[in-house]
PyMOL Python script that loads the backbone (N, CA, C, O; Angstrom):
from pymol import cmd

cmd.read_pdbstr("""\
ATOM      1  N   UNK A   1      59.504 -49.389  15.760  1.00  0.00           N
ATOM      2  CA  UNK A   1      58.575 -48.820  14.814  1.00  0.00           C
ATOM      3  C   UNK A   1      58.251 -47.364  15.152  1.00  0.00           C
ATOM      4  O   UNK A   1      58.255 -46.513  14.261  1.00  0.00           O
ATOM      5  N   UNK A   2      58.028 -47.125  16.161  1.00  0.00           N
ATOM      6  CA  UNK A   2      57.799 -45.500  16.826  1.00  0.00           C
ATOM      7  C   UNK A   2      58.880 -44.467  16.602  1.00  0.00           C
ATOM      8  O   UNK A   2      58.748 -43.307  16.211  1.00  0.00           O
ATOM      9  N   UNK A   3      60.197 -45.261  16.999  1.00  0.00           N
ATOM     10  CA  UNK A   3      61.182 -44.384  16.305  1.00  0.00           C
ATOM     11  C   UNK A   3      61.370 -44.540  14.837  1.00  0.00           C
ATOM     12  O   UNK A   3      62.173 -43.734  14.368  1.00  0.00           O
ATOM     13  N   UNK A   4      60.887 -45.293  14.074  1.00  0.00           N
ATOM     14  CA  UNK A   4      60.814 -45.275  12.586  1.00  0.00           C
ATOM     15  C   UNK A   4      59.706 -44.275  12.109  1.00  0.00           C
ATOM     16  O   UNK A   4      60.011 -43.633  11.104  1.00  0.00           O
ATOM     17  N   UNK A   5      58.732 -44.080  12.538  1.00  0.00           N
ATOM     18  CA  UNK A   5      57.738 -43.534  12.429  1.00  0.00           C
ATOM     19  C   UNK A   5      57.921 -41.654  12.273  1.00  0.00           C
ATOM     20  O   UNK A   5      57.613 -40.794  11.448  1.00  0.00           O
ATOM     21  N   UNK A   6      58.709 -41.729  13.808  1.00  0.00           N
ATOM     22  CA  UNK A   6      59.054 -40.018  13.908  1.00  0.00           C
ATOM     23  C   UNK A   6      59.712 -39.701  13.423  1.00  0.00           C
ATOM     24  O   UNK A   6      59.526 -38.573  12.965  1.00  0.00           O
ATOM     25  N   UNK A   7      60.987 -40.371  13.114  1.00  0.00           N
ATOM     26  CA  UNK A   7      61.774 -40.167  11.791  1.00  0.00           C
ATOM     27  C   UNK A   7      61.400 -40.017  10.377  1.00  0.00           C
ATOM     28  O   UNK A   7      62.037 -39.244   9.662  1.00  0.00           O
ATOM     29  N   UNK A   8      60.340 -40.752   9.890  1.00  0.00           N
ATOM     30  CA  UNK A   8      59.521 -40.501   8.961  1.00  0.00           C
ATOM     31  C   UNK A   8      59.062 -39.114   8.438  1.00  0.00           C
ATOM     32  O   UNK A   8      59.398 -38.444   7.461  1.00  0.00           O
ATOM     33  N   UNK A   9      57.788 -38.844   9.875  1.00  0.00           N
ATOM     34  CA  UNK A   9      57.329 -37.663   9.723  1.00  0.00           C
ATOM     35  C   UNK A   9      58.002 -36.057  10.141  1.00  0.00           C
ATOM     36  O   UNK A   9      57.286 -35.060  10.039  1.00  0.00           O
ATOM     37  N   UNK A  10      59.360 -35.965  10.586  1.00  0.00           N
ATOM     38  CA  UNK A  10      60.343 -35.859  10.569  1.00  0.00           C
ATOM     39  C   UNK A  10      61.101 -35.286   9.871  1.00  0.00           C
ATOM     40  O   UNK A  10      61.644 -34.207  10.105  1.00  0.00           O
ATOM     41  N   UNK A  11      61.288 -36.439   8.273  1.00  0.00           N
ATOM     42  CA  UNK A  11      62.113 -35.815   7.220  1.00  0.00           C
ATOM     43  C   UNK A  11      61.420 -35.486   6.349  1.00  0.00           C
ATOM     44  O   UNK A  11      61.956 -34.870   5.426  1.00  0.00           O
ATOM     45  N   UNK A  12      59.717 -35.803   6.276  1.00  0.00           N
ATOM     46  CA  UNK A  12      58.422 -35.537   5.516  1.00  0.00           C
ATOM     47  C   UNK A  12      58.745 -33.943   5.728  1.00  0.00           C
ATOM     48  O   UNK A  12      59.284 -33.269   4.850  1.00  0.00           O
ATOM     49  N   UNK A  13      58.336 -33.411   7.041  1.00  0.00           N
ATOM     50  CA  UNK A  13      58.303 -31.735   7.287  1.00  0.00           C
ATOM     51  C   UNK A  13      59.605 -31.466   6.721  1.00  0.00           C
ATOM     52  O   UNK A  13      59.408 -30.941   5.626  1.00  0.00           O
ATOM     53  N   UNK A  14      60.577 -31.554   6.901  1.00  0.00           N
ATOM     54  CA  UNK A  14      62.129 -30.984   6.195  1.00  0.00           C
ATOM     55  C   UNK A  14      62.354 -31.263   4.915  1.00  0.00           C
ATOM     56  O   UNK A  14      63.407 -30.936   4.366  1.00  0.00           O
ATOM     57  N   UNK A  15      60.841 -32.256   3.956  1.00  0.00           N
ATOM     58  CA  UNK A  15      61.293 -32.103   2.711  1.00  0.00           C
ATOM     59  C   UNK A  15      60.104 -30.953   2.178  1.00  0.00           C
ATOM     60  O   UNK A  15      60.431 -30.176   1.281  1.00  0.00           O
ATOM     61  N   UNK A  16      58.804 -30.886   2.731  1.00  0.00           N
ATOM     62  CA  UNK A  16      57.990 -29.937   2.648  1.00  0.00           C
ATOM     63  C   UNK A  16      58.852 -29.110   3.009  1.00  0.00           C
ATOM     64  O   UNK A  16      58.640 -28.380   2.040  1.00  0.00           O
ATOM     65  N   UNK A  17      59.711 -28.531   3.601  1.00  0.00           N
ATOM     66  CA  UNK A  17      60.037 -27.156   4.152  1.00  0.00           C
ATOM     67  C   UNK A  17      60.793 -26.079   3.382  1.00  0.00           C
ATOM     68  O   UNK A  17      60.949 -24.869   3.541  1.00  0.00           O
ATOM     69  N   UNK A  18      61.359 -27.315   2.148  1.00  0.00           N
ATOM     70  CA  UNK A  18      62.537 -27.764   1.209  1.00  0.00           C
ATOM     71  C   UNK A  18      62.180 -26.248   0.328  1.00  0.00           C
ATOM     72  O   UNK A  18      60.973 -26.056   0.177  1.00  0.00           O
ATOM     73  N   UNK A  19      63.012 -25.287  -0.195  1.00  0.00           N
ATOM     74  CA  UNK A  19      62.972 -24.287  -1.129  1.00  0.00           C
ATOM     75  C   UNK A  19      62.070 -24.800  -2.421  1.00  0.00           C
ATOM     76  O   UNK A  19      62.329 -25.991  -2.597  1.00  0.00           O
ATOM     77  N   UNK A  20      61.245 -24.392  -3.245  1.00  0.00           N
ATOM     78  CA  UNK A  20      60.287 -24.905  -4.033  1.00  0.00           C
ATOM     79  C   UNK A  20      61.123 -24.709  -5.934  1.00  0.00           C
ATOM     80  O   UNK A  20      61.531 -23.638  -6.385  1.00  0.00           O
ATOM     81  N   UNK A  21      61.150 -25.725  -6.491  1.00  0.00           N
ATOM     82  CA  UNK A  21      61.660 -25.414  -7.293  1.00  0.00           C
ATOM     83  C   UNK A  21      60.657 -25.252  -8.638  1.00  0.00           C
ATOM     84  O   UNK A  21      60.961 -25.230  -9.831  1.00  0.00           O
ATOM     85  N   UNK A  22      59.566 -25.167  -8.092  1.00  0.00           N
ATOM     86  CA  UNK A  22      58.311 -25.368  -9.287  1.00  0.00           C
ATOM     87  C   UNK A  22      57.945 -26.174  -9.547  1.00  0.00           C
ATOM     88  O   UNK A  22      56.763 -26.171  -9.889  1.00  0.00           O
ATOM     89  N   UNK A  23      58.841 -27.648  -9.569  1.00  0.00           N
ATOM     90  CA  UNK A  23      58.127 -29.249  -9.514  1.00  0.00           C
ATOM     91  C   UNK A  23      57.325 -29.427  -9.295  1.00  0.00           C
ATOM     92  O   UNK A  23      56.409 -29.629 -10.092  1.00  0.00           O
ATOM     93  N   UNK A  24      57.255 -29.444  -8.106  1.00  0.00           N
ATOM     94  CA  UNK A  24      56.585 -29.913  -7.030  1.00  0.00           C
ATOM     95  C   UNK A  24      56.829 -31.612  -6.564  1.00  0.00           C
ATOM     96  O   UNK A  24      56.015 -32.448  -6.170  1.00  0.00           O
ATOM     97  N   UNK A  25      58.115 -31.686  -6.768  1.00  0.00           N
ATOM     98  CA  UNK A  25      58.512 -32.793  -6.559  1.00  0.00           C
ATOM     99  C   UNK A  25      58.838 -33.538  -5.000  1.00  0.00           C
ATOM    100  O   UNK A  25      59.041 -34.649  -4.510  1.00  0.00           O
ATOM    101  N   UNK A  26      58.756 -32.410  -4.700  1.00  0.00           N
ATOM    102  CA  UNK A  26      59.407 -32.123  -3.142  1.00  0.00           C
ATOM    103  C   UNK A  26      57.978 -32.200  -2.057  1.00  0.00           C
ATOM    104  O   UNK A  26      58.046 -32.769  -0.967  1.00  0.00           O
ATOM    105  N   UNK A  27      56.785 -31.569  -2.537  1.00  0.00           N
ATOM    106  CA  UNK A  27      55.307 -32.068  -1.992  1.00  0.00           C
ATOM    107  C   UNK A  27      55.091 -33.241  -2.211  1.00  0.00           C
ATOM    108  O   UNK A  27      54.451 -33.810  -1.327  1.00  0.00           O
ATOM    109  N   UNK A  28      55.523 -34.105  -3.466  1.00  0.00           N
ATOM    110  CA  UNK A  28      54.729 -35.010  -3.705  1.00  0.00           C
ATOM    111  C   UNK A  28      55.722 -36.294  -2.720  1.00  0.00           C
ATOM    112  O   UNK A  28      55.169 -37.297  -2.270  1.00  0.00           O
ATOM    113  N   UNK A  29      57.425 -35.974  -2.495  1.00  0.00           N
ATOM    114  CA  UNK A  29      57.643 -36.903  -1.807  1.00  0.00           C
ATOM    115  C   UNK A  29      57.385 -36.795  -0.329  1.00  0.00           C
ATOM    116  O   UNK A  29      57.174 -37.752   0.416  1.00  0.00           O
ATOM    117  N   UNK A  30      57.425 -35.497   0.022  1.00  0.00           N
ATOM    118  CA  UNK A  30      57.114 -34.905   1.256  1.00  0.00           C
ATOM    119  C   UNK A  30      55.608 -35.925   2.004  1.00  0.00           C
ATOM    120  O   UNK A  30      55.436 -36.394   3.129  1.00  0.00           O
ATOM    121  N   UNK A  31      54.921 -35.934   1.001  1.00  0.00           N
ATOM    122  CA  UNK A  31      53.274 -36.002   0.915  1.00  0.00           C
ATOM    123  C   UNK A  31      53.916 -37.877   1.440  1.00  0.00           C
ATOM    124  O   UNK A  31      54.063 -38.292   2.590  1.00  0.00           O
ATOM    125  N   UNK A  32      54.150 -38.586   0.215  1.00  0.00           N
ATOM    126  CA  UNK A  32      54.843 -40.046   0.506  1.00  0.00           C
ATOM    127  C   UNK A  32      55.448 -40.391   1.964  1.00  0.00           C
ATOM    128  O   UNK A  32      54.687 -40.914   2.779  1.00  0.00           O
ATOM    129  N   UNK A  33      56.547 -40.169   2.261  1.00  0.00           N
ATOM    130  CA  UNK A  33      57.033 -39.944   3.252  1.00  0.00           C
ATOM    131  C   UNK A  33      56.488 -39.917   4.601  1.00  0.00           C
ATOM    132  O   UNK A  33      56.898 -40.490   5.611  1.00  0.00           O
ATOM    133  N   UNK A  34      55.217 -38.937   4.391  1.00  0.00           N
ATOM    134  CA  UNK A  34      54.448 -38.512   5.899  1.00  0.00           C
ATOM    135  C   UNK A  34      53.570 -39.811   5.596  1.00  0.00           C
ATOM    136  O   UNK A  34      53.595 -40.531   6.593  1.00  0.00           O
ATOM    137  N   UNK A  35      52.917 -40.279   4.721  1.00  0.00           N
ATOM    138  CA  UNK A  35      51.859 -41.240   4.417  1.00  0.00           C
ATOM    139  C   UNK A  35      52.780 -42.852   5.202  1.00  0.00           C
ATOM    140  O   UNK A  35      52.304 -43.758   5.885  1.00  0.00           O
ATOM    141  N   UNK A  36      53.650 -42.712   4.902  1.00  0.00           N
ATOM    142  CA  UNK A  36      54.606 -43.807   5.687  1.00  0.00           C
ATOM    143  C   UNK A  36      54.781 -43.634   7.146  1.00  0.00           C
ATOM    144  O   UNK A  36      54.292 -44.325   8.039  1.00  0.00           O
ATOM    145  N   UNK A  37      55.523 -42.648   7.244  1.00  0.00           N
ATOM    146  CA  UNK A  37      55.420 -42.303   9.271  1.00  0.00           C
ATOM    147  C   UNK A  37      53.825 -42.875   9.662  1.00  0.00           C
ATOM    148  O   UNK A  37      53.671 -43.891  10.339  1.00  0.00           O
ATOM    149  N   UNK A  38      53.050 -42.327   9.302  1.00  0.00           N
ATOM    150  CA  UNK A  38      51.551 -42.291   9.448  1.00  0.00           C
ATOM    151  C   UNK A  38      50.985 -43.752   9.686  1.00  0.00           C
ATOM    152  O   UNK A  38      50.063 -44.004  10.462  1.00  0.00           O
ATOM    153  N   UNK A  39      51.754 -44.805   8.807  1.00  0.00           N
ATOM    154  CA  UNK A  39      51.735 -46.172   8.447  1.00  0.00           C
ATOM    155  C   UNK A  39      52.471 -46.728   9.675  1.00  0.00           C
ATOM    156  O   UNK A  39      51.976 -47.708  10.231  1.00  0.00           O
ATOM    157  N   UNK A  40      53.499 -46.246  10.103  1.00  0.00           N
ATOM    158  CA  UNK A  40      54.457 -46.826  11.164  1.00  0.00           C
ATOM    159  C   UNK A  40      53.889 -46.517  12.515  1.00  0.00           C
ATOM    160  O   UNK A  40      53.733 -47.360  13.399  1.00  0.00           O
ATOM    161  N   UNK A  41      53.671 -45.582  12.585  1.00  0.00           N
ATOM    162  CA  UNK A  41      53.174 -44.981  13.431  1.00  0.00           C
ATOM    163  C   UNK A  41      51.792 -45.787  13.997  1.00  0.00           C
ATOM    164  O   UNK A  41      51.482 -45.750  15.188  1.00  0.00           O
ATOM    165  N   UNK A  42      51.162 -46.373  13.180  1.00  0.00           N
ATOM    166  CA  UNK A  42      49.665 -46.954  13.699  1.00  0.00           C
ATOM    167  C   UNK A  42      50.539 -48.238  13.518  1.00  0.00           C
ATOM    168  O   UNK A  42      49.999 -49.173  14.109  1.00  0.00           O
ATOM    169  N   UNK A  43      51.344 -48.493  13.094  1.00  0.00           N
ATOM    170  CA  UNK A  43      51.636 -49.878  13.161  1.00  0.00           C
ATOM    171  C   UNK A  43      52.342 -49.940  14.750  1.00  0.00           C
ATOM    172  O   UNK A  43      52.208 -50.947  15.446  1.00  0.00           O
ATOM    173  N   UNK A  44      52.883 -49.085  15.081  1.00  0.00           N
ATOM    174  CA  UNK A  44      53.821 -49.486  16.768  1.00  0.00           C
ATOM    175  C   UNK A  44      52.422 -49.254  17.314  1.00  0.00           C
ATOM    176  O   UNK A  44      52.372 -50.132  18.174  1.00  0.00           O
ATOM    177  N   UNK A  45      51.173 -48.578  17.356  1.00  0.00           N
ATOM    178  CA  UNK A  45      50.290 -48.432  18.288  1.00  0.00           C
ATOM    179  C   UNK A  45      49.555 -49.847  18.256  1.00  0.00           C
ATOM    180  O   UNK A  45      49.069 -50.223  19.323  1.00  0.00           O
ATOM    181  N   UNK A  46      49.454 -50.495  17.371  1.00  0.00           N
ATOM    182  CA  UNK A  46      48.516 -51.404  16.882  1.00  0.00           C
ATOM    183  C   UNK A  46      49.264 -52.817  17.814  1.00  0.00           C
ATOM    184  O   UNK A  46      48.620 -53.620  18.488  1.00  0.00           O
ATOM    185  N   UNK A  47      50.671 -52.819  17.624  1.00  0.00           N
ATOM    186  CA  UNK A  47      51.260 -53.758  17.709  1.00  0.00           C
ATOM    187  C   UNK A  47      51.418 -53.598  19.764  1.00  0.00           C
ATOM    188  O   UNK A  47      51.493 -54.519  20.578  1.00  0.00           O
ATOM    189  N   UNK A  48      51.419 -52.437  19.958  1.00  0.00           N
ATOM    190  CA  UNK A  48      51.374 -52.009  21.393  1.00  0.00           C
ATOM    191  C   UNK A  48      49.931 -52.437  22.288  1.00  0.00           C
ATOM    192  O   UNK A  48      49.837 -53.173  23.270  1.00  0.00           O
ATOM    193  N   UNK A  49      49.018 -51.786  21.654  1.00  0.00           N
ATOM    194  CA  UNK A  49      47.675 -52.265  22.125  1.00  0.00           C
ATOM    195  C   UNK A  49      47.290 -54.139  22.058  1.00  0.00           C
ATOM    196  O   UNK A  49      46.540 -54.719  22.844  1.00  0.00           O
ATOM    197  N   UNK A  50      47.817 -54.584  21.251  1.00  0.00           N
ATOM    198  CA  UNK A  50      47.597 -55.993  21.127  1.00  0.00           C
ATOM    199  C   UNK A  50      48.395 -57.176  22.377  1.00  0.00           C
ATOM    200  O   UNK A  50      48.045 -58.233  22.902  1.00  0.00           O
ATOM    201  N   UNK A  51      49.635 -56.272  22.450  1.00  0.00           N
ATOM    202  CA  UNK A  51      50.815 -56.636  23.647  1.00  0.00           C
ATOM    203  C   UNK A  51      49.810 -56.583  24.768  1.00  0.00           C
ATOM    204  O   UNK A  51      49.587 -57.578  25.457  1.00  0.00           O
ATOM    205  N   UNK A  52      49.183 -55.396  24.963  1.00  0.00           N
ATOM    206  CA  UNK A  52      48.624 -55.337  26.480  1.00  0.00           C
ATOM    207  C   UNK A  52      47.734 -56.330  26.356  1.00  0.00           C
ATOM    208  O   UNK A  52      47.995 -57.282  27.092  1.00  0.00           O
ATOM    209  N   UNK A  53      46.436 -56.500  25.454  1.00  0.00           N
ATOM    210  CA  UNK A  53      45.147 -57.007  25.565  1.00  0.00           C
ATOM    211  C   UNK A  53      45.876 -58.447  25.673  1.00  0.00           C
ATOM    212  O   UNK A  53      45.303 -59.325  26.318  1.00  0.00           O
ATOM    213  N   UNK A  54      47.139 -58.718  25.053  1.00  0.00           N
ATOM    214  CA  UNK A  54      47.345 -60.102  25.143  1.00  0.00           C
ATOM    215  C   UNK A  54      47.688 -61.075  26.706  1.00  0.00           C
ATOM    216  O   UNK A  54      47.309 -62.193  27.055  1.00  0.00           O
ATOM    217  N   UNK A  55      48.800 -59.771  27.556  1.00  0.00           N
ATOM    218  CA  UNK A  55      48.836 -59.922  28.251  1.00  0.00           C
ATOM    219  C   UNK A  55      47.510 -60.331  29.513  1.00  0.00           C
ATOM    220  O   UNK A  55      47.710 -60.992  30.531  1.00  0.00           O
ATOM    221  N   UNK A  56      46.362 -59.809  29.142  1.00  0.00           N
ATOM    222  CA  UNK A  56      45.186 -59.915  30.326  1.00  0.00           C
ATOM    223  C   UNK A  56      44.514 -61.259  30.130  1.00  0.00           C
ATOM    224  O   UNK A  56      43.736 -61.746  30.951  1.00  0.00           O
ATOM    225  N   UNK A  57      45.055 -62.119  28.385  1.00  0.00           N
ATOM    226  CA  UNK A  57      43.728 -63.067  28.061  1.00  0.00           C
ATOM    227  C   UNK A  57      45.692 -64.422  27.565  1.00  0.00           C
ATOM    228  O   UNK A  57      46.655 -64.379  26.798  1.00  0.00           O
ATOM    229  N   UNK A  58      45.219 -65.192  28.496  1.00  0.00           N
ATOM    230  CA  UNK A  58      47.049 -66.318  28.156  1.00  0.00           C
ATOM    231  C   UNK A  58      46.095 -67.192  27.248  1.00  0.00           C
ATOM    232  O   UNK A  58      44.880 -67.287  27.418  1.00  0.00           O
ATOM    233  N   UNK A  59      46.796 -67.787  26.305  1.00  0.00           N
ATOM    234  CA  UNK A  59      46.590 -68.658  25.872  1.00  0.00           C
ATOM    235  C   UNK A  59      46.328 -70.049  26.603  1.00  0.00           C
ATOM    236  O   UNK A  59      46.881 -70.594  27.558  1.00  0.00           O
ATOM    237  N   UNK A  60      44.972 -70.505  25.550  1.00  0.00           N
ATOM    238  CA  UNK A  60      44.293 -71.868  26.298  1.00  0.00           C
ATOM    239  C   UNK A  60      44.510 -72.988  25.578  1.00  0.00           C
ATOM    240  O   UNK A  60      44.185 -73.125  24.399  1.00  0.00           O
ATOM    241  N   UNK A  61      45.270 -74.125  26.524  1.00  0.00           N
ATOM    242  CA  UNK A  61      45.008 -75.534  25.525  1.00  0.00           C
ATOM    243  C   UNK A  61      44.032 -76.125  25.727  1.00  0.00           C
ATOM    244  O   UNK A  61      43.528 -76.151  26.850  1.00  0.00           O
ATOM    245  N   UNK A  62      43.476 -76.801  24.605  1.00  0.00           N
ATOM    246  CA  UNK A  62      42.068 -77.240  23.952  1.00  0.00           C
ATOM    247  C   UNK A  62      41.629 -78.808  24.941  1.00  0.00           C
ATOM    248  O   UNK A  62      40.521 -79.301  24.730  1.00  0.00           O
ATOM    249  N   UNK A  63      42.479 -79.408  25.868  1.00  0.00           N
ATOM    250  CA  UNK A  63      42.521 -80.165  26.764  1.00  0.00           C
ATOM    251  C   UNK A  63      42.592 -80.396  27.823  1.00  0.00           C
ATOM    252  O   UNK A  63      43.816 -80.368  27.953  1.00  0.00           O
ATOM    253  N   UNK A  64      42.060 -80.709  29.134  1.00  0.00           N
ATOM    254  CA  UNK A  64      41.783 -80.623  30.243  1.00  0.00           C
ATOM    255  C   UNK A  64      43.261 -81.548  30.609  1.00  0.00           C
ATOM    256  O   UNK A  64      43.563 -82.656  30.165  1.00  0.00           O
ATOM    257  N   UNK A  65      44.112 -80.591  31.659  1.00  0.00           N
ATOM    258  CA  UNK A  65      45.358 -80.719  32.086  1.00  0.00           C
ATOM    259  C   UNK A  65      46.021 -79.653  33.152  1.00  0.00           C
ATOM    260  O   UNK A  65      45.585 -78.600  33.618  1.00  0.00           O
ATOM    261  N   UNK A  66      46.662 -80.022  33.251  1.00  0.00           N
ATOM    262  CA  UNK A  66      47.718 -79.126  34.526  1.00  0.00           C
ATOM    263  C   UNK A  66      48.482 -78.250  33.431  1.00  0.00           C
ATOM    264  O   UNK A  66      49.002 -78.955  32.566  1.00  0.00           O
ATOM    265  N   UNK A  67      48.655 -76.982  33.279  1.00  0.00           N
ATOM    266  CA  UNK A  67      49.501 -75.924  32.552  1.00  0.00           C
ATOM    267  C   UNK A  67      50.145 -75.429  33.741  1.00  0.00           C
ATOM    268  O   UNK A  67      49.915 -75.817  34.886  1.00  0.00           O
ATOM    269  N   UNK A  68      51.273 -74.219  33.259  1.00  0.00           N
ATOM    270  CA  UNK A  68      51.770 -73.088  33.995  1.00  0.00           C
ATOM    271  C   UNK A  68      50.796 -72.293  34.272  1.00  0.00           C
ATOM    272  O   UNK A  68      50.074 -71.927  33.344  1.00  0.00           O
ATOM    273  N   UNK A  69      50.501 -71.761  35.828  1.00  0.00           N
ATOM    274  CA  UNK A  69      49.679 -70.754  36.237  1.00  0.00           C
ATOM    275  C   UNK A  69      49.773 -69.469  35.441  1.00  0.00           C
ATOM    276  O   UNK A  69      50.772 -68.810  35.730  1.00  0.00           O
ATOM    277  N   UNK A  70      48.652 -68.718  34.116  1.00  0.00           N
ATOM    278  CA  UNK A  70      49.002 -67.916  33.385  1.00  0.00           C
ATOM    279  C   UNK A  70      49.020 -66.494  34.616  1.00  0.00           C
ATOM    280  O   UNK A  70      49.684 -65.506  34.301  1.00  0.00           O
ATOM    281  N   UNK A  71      48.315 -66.494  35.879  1.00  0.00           N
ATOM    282  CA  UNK A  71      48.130 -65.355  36.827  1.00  0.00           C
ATOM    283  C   UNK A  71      49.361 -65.995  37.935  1.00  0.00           C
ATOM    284  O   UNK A  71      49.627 -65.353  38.951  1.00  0.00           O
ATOM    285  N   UNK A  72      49.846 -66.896  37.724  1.00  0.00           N
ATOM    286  CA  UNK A  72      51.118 -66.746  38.657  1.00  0.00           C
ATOM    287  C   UNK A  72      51.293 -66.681  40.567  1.00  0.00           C
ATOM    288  O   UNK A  72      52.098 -66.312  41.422  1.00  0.00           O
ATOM    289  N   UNK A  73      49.500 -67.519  40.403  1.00  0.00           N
ATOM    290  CA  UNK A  73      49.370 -67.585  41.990  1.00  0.00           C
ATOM    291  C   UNK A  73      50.115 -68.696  42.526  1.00  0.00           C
ATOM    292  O   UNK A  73      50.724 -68.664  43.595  1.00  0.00           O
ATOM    293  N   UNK A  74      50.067 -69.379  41.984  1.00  0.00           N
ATOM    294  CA  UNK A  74      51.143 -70.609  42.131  1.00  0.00           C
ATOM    295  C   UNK A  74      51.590 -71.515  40.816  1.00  0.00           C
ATOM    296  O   UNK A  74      51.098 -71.286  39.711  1.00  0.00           O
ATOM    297  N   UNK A  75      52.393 -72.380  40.995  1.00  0.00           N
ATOM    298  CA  UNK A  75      53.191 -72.822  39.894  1.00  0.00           C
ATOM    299  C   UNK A  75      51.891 -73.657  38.734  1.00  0.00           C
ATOM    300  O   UNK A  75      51.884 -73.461  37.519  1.00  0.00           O
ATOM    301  N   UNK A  76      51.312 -74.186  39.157  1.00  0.00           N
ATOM    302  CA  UNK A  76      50.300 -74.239  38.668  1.00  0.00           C
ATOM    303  C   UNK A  76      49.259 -74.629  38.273  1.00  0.00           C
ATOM    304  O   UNK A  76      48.927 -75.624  38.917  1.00  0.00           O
ATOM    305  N   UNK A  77      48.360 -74.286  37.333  1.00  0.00           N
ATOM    306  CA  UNK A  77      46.555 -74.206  37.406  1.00  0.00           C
ATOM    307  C   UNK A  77      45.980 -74.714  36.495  1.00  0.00           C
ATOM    308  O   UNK A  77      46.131 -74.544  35.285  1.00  0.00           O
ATOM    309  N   UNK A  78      44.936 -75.701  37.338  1.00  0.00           N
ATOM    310  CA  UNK A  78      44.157 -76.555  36.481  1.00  0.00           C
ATOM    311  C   UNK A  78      43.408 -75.886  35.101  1.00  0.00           C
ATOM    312  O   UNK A  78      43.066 -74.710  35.227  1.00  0.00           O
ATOM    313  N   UNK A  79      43.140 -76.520  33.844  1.00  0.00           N
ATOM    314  CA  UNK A  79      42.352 -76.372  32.780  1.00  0.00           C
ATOM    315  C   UNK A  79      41.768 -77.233  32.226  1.00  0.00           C
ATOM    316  O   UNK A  79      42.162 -78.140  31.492  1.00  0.00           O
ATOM    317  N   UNK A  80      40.218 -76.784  32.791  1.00  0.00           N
ATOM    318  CA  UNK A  80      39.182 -78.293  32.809  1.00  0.00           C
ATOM    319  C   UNK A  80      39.085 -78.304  31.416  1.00  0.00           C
ATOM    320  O   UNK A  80      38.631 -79.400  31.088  1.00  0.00           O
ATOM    321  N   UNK A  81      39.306 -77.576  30.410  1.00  0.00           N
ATOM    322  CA  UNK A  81      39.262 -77.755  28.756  1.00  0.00           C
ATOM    323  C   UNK A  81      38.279 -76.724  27.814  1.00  0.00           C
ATOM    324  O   UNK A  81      37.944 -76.645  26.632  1.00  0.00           O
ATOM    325  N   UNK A  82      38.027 -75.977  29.095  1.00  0.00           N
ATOM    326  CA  UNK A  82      36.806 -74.588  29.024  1.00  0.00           C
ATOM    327  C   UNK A  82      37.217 -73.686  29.123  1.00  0.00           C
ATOM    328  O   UNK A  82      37.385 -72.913  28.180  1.00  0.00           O
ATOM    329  N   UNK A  83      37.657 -73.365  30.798  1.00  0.00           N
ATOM    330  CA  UNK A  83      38.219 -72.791  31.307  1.00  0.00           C
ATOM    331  C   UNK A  83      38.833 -73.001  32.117  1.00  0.00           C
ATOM    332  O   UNK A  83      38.828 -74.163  32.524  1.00  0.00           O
ATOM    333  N   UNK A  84      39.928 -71.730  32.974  1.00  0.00           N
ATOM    334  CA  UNK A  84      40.874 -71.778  34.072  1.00  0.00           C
ATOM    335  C   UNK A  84      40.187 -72.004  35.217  1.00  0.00           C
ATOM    336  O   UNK A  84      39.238 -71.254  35.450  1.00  0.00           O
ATOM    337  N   UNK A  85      40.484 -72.981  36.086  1.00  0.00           N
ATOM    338  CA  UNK A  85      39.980 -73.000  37.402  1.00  0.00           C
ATOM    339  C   UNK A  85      40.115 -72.664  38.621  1.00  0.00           C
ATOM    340  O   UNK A  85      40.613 -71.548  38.476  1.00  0.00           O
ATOM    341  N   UNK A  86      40.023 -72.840  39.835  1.00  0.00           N
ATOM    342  CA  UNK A  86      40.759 -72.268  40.745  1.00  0.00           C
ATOM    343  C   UNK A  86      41.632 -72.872  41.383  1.00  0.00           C
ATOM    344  O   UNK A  86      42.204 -72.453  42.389  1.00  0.00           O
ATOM    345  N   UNK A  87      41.817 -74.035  40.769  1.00  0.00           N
ATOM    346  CA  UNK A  87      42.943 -74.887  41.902  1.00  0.00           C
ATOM    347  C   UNK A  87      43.948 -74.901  41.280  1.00  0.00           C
ATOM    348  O   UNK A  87      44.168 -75.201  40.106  1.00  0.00           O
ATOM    349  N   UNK A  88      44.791 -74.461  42.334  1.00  0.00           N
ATOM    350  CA  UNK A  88      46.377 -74.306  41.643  1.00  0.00           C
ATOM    351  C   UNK A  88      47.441 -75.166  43.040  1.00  0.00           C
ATOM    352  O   UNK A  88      47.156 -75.497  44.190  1.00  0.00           O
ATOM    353  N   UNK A  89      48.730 -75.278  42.208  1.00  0.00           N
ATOM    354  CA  UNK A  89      49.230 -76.291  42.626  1.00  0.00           C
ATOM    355  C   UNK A  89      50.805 -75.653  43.204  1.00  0.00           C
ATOM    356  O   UNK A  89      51.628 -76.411  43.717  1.00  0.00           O
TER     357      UNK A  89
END
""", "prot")
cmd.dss("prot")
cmd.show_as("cartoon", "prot")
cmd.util.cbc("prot")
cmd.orient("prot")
């Protein structure tokens, strides 16, 4: 998406840059164009920031059981059905 993005805004400036033929056909796709990079662009950040926050918080099953250790101290860690505990296996 990031490289979709800069490519975007990219060919936006090189169609703004474009010789003017009085249209103004060339602003208005220019204008489109950047409004898209702009779109992609918060979309790879959006989709980036969510990766990290996801990484710090693992998914919880709703039942008290033995899972895979989501912190990887050992193979693995109890879930009283609340929360992670400290005994790991």
């Amino acid at each position: 998406m990031l490289p979709t993005g800069l490519l975007l805004l990219w060919l936006a400036v090189t169609i703004w840059s474009s010789p003017d033929d009085g249209t103004d056909v060339a602003g208005m796709l220019g204008l489109g164009v950047a409004l898209t990079g702009i779109a992609a662009l918060a979309g790879a950040v959006t989709l980036s920031l969510f990766a990290v926050w996801r990484r710090g918080h693992p998914p919880r099953p709703s039942f008290p059981s033995w899972q895979s250790d989501p912190w990887r101290q050992g193979e693995l860690r109890y879930w009283d059905g609340d929360s992670w505990t400290d005994y790991t296996s």
